[in-house]
C-alpha positions as CSV (number, residue, x, y, z in Angstrom):
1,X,209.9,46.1,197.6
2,X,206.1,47.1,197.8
3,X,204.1,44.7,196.0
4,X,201.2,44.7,197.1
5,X,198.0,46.5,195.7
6,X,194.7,47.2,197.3
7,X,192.1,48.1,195.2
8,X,188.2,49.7,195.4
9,X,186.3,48.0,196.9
10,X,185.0,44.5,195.8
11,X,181.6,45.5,195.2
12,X,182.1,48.7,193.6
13,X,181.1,49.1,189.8
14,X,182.6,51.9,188.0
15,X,179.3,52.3,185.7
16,X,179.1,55.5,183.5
17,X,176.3,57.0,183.2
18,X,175.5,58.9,180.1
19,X,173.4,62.0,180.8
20,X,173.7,65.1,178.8
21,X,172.7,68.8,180.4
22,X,171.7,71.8,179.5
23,X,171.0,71.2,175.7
24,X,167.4,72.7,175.7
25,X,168.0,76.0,177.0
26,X,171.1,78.8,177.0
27,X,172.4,78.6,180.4
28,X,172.4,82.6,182.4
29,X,175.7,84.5,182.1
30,X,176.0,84.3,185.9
31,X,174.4,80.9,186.1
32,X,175.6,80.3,189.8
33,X,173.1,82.6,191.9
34,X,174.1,85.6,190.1
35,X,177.2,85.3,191.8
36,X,180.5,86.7,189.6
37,X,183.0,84.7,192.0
38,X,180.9,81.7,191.6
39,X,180.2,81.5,188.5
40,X,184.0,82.4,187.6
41,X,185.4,79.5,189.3
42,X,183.2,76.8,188.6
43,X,183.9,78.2,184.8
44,X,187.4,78.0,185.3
45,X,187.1,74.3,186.5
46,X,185.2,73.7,183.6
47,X,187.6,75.0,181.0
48,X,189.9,72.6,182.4
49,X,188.4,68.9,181.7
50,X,188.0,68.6,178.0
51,X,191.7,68.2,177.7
52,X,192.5,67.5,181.4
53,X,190.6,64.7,180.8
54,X,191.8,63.4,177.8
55,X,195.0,63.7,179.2
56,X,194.0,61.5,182.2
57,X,192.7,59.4,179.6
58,X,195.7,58.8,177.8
59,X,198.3,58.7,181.1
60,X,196.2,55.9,182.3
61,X,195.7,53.9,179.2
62,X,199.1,53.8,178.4
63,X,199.4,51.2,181.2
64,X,196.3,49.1,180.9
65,X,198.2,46.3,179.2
66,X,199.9,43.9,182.0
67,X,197.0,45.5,184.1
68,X,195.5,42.4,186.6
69,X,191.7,42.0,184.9
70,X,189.9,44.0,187.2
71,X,192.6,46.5,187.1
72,X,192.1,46.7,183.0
73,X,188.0,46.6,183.1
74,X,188.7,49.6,186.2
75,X,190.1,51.5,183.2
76,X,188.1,50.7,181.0
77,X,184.9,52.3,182.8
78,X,187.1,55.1,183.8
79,X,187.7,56.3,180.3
80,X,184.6,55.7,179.3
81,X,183.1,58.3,182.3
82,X,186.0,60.4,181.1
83,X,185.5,60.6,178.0
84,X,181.8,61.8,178.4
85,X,183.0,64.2,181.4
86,X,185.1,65.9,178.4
87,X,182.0,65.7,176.1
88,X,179.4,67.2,178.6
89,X,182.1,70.3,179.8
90,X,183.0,70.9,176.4
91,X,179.1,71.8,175.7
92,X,179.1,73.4,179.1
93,X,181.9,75.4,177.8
94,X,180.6,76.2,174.6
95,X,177.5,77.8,176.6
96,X,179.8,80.2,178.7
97,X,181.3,81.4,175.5
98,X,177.9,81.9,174.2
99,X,177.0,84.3,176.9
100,X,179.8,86.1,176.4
101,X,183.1,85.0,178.1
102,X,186.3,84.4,176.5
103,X,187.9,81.2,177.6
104,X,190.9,81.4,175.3
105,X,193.9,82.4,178.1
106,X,192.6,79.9,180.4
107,X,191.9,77.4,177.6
108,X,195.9,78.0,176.2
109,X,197.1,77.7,180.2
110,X,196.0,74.5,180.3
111,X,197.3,73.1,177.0
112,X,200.6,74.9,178.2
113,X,200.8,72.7,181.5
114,X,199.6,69.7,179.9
115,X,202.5,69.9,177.1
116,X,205.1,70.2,179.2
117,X,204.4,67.1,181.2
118,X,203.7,65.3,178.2
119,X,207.5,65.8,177.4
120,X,208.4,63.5,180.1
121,X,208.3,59.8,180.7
122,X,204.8,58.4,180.9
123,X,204.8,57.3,184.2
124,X,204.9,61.2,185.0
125,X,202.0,61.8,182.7
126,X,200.3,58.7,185.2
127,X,201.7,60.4,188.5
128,X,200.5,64.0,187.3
129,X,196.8,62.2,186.6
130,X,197.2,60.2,190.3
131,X,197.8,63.6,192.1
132,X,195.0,65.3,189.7
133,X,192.1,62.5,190.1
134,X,193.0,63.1,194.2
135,X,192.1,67.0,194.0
136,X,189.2,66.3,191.3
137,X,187.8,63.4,194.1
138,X,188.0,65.4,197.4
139,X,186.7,68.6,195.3
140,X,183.4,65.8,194.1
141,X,183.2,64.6,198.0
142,X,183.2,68.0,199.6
143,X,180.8,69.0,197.0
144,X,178.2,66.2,197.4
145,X,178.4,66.5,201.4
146,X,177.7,70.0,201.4
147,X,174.5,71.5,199.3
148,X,176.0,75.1,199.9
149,X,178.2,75.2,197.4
150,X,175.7,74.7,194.5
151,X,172.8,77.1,196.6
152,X,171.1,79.3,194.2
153,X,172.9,77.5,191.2
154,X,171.2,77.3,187.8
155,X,169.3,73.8,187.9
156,X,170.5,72.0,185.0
157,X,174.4,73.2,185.6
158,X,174.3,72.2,189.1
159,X,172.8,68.9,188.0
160,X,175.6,68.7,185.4
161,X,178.4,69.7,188.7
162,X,176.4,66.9,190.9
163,X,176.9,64.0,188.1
164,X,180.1,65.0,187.2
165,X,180.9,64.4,191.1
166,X,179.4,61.4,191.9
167,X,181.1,59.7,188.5
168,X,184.9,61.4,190.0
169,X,183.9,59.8,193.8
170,X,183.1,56.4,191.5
171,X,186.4,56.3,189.9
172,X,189.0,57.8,192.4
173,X,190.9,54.9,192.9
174,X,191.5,53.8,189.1
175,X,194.7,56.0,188.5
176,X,196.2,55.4,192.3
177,X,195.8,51.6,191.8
178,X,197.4,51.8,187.9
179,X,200.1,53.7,189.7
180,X,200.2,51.0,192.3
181,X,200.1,48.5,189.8
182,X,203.1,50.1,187.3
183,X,205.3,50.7,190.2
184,X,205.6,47.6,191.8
185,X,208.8,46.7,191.9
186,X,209.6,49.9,192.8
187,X,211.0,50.6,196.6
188,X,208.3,53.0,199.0
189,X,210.7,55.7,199.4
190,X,210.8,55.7,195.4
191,X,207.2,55.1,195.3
192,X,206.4,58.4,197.5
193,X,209.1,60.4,196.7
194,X,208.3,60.9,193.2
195,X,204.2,61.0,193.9
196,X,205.1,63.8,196.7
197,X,207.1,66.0,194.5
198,X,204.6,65.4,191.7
199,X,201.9,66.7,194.3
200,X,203.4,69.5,195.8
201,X,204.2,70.8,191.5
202,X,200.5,70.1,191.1
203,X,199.2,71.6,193.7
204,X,201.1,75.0,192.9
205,X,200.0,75.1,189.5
206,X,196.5,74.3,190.1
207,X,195.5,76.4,193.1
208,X,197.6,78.7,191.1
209,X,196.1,78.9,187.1
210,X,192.3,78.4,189.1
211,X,193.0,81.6,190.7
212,X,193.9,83.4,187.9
213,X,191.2,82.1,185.4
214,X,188.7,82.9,188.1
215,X,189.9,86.7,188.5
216,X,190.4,86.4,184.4
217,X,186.9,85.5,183.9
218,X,185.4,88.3,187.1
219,X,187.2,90.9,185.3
220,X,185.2,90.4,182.2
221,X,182.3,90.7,184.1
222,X,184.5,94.1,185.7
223,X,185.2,93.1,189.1
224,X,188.7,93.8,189.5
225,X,191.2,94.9,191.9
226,X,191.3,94.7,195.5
227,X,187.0,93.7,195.0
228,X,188.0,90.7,193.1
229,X,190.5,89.5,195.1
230,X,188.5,89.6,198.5
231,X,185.1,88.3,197.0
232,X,187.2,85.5,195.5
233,X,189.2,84.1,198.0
234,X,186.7,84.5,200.8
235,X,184.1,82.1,198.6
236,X,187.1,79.6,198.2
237,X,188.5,79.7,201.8
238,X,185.9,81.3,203.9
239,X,182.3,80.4,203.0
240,X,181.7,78.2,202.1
241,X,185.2,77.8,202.0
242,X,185.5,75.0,199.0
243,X,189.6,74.8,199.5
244,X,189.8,75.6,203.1
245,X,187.7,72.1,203.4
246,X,189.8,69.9,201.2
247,X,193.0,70.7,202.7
248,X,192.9,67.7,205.2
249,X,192.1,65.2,202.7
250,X,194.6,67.1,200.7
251,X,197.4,66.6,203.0
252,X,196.3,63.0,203.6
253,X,198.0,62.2,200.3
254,X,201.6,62.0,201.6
255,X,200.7,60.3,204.8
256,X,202.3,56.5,204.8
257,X,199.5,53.6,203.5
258,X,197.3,56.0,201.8
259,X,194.5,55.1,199.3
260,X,191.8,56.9,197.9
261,X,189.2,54.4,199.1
262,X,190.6,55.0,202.6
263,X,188.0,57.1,202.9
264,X,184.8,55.3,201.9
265,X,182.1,57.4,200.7
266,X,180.4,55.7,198.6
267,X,177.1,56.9,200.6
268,X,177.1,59.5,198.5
269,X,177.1,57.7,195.4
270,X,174.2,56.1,197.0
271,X,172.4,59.2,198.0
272,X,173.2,60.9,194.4
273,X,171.7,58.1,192.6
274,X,168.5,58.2,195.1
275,X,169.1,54.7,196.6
276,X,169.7,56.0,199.8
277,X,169.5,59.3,202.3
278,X,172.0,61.5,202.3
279,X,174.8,59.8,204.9
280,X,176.1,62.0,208.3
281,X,179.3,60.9,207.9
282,X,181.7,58.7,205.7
283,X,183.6,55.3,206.8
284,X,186.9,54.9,207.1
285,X,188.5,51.4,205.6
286,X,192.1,50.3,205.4
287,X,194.0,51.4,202.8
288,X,197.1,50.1,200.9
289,X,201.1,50.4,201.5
């Protein structure tokens, strides 16, 4: 049996930090550098966390009880940043609409996905939020390490992108270690099995619906067709090539003794919070079984 649970490391707080954005002023239509692709992405990110979040909110809670102390004040801070994640894209939301999109298909998409794994046990729920937090954390590292892909972004949404980031880099190993934690006395093969398949499902369905709402949201702004298409996956796999850079972390996931704090990058917590430069490179650290 694999009992044994490594979690974040010892120094690490998980400390929220409640900042609100863009209240003072309407934020542009094309708020990311003018850029349709851009913009429609980062939108169709967005329309996902209010109840993406709640959801992880809920799938993780649901074991907090038998949790070891750390373990339980882990998820305590992690709802708490969740919670205001939700609050903060909701009103970030709310500003698209205002400038004219309609969020409704991709809003109904997501409550569609999230139902249907809601109709399963709850340790599904927790392995759906594992394999989600994973994508959400490399998504937050790759975006901190590289300025590029917030260039020419409106200030106060790309301040609201950068938080949002450090806060999912803070908390990355809170779902992993409750799955750790509620699987126990579970066998590895078990263990991975079920997180793999859960992955690979995920993975589908998120590069998947992101695709979608993006060209959704571009063809509101009429780029369609064959322009759509190209302009879209070349920012996401070409330059600067978001996906294309998180597939190695990505695929790190199924590899035997992995843990999100294998990769330690909590320099750029450091260097978000203005503590520290911004670091060259990240340290690796032992991870669990």
């Amino acid at each position: 049996m694999a009992t044994t649970i490594l979690a974040a490391p010892e120094e690490l707080r998980i400390t929220p930090r409640d900042r609100r954005f863009g209240r003072s002023a309407s934020t542009p239509r094309l708020w990311h550098g003018g850029r349709v692709e851009a913009t429609a992405i980062y939108n169709a990110l967005s329309t996902t966390f209010p109840a993406g979040e709640a959801f992880f909110v809920e799938s993780v809670r649901a074991f907090r009880d038998g949790a070891p102390p750390r373990l339980a004040q882990e998820i305590k801070a992690f709802t708490t940043q969740e919670a205001i994640h939700s609050r903060e894209h909701d009103a970030f939301n709310r500003r698209a609409a205002d400038a004219g999109y309609d969020l409704t298909t991709l809003e109904v998409r997501v409550n569609q996905r999230l139902a249907l794994t809601r109709g399963r046990p709850p340790i599904v729920s927790l392995a759906a939020t594992m394999a989600l937090e994973h994508f959400t954390a490399i998504l937050a590292h790759e975006l901190l390490a590289d300025p590029r892909h917030l260039d020419g972004a409106d200030r106060e949404a790309a301040d609201l992108w950068r938080w949002h980031a450090c806060e999912e880099i803070e908390h990355k190993g809170v779902a992993y270690d409750t799955w750790l934690n509620a699987t126990k006395g579970w066998t590895r093969w078990k263990r991975w099995s079920l997180k793999a398949r859960i992955m690979l499902i995920i993975t589908e369905h998120f590069v998947l619906d992101r695709t979608r709402g993006a060209l959704e949201l571009m063809r509101q702004d009429g780029v369609t067709g064959a322009r759509a298409w190209t302009s879209l996956l070349a920012y996401l796999w070409v330059r600067p090539g978001m996906f294309r850079k998180i597939a190695g972390a990505w695929a790190g996931f199924f590899l035997p003794g992995f843990h999100p704090w294998n990769v330690d990058d909590r320099g750029l917590l450091a260097a978000y919070d203005g503590s520290a430069p911004a670091p060259s490179g990240v340290k690796k650290v032992r991870g669990a079984a």
